[in-house]
N, C-alpha and C positions, 0 to 999 in steps of 0.2 A: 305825105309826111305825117307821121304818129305825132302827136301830142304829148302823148305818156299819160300814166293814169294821172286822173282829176286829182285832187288837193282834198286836204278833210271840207265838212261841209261848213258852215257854222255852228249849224246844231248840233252839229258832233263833237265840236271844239267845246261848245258850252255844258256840253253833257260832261264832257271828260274835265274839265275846269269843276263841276260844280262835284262829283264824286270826289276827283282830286282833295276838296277843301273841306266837304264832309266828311272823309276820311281824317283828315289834320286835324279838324276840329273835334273828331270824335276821338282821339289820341291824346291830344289836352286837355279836354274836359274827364276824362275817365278818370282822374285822379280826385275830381270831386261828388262822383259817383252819379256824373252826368252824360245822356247821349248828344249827340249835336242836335236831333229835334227837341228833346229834351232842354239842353241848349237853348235854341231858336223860339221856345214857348216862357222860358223862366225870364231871358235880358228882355223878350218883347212885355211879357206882363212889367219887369222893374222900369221898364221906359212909361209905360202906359198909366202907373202908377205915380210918376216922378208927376206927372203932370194931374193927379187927382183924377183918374179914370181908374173903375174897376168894373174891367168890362167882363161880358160874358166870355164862353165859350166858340160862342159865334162870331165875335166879335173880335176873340183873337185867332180865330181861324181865317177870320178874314184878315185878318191884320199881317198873317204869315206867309198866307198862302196854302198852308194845309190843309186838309180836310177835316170837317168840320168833326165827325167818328173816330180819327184821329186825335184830335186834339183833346176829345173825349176820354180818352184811352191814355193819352200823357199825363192830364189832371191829375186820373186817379190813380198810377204811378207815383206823381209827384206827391200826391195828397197821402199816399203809405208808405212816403220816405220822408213825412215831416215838411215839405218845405212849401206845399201851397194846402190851400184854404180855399174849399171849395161848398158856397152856400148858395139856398135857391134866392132867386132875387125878388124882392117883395113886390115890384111893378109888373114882374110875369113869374108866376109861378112854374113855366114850362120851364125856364131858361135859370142856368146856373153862372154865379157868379165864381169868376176867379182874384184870389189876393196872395201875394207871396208871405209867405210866415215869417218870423225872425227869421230863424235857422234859411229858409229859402233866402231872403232878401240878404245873408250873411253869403252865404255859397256864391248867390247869384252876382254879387259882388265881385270876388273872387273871380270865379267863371268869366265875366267880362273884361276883366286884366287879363287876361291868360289870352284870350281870345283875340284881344287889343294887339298884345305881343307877337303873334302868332300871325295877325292879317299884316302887320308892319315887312314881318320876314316874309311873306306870299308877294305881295305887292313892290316889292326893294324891285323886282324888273323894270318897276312903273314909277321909280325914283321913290318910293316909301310912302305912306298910308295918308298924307298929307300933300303929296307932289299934286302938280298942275295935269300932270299925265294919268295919273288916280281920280282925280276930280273928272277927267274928261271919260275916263273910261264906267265910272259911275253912273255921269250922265248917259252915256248910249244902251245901258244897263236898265237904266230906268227908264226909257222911252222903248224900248223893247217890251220891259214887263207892262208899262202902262196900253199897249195893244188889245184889246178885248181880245175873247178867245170867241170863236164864232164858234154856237152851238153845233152839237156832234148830230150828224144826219145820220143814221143807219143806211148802209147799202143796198140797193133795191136790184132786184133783177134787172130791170131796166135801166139804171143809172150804171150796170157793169160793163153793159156792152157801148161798143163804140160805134156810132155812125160815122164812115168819111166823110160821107157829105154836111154834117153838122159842123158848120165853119166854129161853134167853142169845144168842139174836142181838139181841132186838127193843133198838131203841134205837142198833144199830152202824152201820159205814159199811163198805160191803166194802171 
């Protein structure tokens, strides 16, 4: 007796979920001549700010989750449309500092009510941005991304082929 095909996976679901909102967010934001990474780099410096941090480059790449050339590449974007400030920092002179400018800290303002608005109507399945069912789905969101990523192994000749009698393949799919 068939089963019927398998279900989406998770990580498909979360793939499709996160393009989904990229998408919405980059739809809302374009009115204030922002991308959604774009976006994702301006409310993480104004939050980081709000708390007297002016971190680097690196720092808010780590903060995003972006790549570090990225976020390099956003800066100065941002930094030739006015809205961030981008100095070397006098404790390391390799490393640059990011600060949102008036006009930034003005947009980025903006940008985050819009944004605010926007997650309320994504999230109303999940009773709205505030529900008890929001908060739970947050937290399995953040116990997911808090998983390390195990370093990327390159494929070896030998690690392609399968032995049967190696009781940790049986069971796999190359």
């Amino acid at each position: 007796m068939s089963k019927g095909p398998p279900g989406p996976t998770p990580g498909f679901l979360v793939w499709r979920l996160a393009n989904k909102w990229r998408v919405a967010v980059d739809r809302a934001v374009a009115p204030l001549g922002l991308t959604h990474a774009q976006y994702s780099l301006v409310a993480s410096l104004y939050g980081m700010q709000r708390v007297g941090e002016r971190p680097s480059q690196r720092r808010l790449a780590d903060h995003t989750g972006l790549e570090a050339l990225y976020v390099s590449k956003l800066a100065r974007a941002l930094e030739s449309a006015g809205l961030v400030a981008r100095t070397r920092d006098p404790r390391d002179p390799r490393a640059v500092q990011l600060a949102l400018t008036e006009k930034g800290h003005a947009v980025t303002k903006q940008a985050i009510e819009v944004v605010q608005e926007l997650l309320q109507q994504l999230l109303e399945p999940l009773g709205g941005l505030d529900a008890p069912r929001t908060r739970a789905f947050t937290g399995e969101l953040t116990a997911l991304l808090d998983v390390p990523l195990a370093p990327s192994v390159p494929p070896t000749d030998e690690s392609n082929r399968r032995n049967p009698s190696d009781e940790t393949n049986q069971g796999t799919t190359p």
